[in-house]
N, C-alpha and C positions, 0 to 999 in steps of 0.2 A: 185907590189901593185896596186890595182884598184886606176885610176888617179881620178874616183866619189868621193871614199871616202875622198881624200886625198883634192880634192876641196873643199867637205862637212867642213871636219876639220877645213881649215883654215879660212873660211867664216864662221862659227857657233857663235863667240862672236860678231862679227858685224852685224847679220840679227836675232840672236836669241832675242824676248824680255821677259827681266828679268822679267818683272810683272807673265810672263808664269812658269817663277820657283817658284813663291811668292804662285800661285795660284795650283799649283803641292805638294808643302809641307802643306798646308793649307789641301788638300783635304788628306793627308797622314795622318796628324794628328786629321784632325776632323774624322777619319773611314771610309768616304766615299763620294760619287761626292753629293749625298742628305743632307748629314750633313754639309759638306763643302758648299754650295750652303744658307742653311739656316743661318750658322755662317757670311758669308758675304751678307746677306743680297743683293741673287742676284738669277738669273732662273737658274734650274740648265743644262738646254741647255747650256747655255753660261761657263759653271763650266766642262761640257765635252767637248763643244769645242773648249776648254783653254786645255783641257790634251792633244788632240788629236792632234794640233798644235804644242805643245813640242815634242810630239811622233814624227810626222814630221820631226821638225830639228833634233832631236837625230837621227833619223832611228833606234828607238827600243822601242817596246811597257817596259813602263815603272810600270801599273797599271793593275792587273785582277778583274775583275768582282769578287763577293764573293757573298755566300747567306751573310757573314757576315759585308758585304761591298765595302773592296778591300782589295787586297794585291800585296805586292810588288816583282816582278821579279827581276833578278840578275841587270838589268839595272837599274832598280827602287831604287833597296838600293844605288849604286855605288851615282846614279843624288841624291838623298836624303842629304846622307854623304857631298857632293859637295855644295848644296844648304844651308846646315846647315850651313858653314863653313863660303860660300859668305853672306849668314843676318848676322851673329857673326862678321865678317868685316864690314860689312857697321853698324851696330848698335856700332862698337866701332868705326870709324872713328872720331866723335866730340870729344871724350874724346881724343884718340891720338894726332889728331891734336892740342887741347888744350894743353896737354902734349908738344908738341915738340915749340908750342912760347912761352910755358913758363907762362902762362897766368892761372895757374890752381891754384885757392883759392877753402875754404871751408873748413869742417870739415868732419874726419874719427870719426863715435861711435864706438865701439867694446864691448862689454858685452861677459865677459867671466868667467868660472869659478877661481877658484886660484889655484894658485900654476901649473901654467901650464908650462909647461920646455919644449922646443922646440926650439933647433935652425936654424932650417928652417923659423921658426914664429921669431927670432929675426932680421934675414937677410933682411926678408922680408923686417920689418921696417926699419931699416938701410938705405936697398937701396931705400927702396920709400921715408925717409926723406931726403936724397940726391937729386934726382932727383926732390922730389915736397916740396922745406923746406917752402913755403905759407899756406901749408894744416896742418892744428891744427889736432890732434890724441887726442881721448878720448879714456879712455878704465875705463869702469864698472867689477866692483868685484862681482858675486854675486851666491850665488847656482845655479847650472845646471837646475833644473828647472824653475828659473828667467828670465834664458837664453832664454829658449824657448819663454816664454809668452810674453817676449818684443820684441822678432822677430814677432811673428804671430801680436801683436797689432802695429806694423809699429813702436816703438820707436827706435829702432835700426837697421840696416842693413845688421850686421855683427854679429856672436856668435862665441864663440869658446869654448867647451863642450861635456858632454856625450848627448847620448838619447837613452834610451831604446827601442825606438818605432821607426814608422815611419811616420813622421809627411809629408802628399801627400803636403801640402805649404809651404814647406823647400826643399832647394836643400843639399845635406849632401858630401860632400869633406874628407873622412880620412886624420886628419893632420899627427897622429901617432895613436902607439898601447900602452896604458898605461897601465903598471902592482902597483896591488895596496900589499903589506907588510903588517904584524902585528907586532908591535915595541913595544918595551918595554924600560923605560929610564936607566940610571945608578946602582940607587939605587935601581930598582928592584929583587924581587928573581929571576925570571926569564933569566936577564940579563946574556948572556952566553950560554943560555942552547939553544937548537931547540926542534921544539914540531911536534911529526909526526901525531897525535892522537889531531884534534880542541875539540872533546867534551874534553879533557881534561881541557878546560881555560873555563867551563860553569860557574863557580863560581869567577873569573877574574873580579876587577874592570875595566869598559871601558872607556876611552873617545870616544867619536860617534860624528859625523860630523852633525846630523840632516839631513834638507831639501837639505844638500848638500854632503850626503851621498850615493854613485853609489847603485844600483837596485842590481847590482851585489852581491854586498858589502852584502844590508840586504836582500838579500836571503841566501846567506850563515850565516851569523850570526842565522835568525831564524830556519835552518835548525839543528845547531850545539847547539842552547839556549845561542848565545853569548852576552854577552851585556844586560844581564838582569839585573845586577848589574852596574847603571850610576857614575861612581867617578867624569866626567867630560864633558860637552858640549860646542862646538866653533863649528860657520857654514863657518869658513874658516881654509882651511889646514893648515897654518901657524900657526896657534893658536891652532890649536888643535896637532900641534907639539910641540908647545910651552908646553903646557898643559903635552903631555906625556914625555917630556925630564925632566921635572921638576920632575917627579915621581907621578903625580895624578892618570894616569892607564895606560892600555895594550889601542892599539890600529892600526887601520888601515890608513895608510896612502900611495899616491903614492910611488914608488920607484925612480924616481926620487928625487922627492920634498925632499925623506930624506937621499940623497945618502951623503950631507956633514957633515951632523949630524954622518952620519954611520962612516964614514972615522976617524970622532971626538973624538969616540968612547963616545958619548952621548948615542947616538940609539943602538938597539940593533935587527935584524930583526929573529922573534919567528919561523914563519913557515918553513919547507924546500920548496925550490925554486919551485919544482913544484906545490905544493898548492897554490900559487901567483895566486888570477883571473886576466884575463886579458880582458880592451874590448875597444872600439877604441874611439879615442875625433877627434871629426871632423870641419873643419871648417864649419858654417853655414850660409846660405843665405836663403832670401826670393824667393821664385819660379817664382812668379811677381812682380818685383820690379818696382821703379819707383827712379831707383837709381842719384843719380847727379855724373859728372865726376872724385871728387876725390874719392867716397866709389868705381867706377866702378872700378877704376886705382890701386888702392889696391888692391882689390880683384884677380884682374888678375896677378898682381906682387906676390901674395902669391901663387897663382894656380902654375903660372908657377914654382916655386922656389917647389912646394909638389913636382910636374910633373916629374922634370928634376932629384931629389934625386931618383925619384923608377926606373928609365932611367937607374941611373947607377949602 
């Protein structure tokens, strides 16, 4: 092995400065040494010869020239990847360290839709009441579109929900993948039977969830003429399970949320299994936060706990 590189190596975290990886992913993400230069408020001489200094200690050009700005070489993503990791560390150090004297007050909001069944989401809490029992937990009930709008206007920090869309000041986490049933109560005719053919239930009284009824959901219903006939409305799943166990109508609910009803034999699930839509409920954050240490602390206690289930 060359005895250079091997000196280079172990001398690089003592003579490299960090502010040169700060000012490397800056220019990564702003598109280029020009944009990067105007985002920091600095010449952009001084913004090239901040790369070109890293290039140095690395010995490897990490940034090409582009009519489009720059782009990154195979060293480039590697130092990238590596930088991303070292800010993610040093931006969670105060919360950690608060974490580990023990010293961590405050309150977790959560806004989330109902009826949401997750036991990854139950562990979370668990173990982060364990570890942080100072930190009060809110949690808001409220349609999936609620969800959103209090995330984007800063009242809460945290969501947990559908979204149809893709909202660029949310960051979106897959918690699970939710399959949503058509159920029918006891006493209905239906009760028993499976339906292969949905235009068949066009004349079907429904219950409908409203404003917290999936996209999913009312495309297929208007696709099929479902739910034309209202027997019953509640904008939370529990009540509007309430509603169709009682026998007021047909209706769509998770499969979870109705799996004990089902076992009860109260419920009764209409469609065959493969008609089931399916579409993901994700945990959600704000893209720039301005988070305090106990929402950061959670957050990362849920990540890892998603993380470590799709691991194995």
């Amino acid at each position: 092995m060359d005895e250079r590189v091997v000196s280079t190596d172990r001398k690089f975290a003592s003579r490299v400065d960090w502010n040169l990886m700060r000012t490397f992913v800056d220019i990564v993400r702003a598109g280029g040494i020009g944009a990067a230069a105007r985002q920091l408020n600095k010449q952009q001489p001084s913004i090239s010869a901040a790369l070109k200094r890293l290039e140095e200690h690395v010995g490897a050009t990490l940034l090409r020239r582009t009519a489009a700005g720059v782009e990154m070489t195979a060293a480039g993503k590697a130092m990238m990847a590596l930088c991303e990791e070292m800010l993610e560390s040093a931006r969670m150090m105060p919360h950690q360290v608060a974490q580990a004297t023990r010293r961590v007050e405050g309150i977790v909001r959560i806004q989330m839709v109902s009826a949401i069944v997750s036991p990854e989401l139950d562990e979370a809490l668990a173990s982060f009441h364990r570890r942080n029992p100072a930190i009060h937990i809110e949690i808001r009930v409220s349609p999936w579109r609620q969800v959103l709008d209090a995330l984007e206007r800063g009242e809460v920090e945290i969501g947990i929900g559908y979204d149809g869309g893709d909202r660029g000041e949310l960051v979106y986490e897959p918690l699970f993948v939710e399959r949503q049933q058509l159920y029918c109560g006891r006493s209905h005719p239906l009760f028993g039977y499976r339906v292969g053919r949905l235009n068949e239930l066009k004349d079907e009284g429904f219950v409908l969830t409203g404003d917290d009824e999936i996209e999913a959901i009312t495309r297929l219903r208007r696709r099929y003429r479902l739910g034309t006939r209202v027997n019953g409305l509640a904008e939370d799943v529990n009540e509007a399970r309430r509603l169709i166990v009682t026998g007021v109508g047909i209706g769509f609910l998770p499969v979870l949320a109705a799996e004990d009803a089902v076992k009860a034999g109260k419920l009764w699930p209409i469609l065959l299994t493969e008609f089931e839509p399916a579409y993901d409920i994700f945990l959600l954050a704000r893209a720039q936060p301005s988070r305090d240490t106990a929402t950061q602390l959670f957050i990362d206690e849920v990540y890892r706990r998603i993380r470590a289930q799709r691991r194995s």
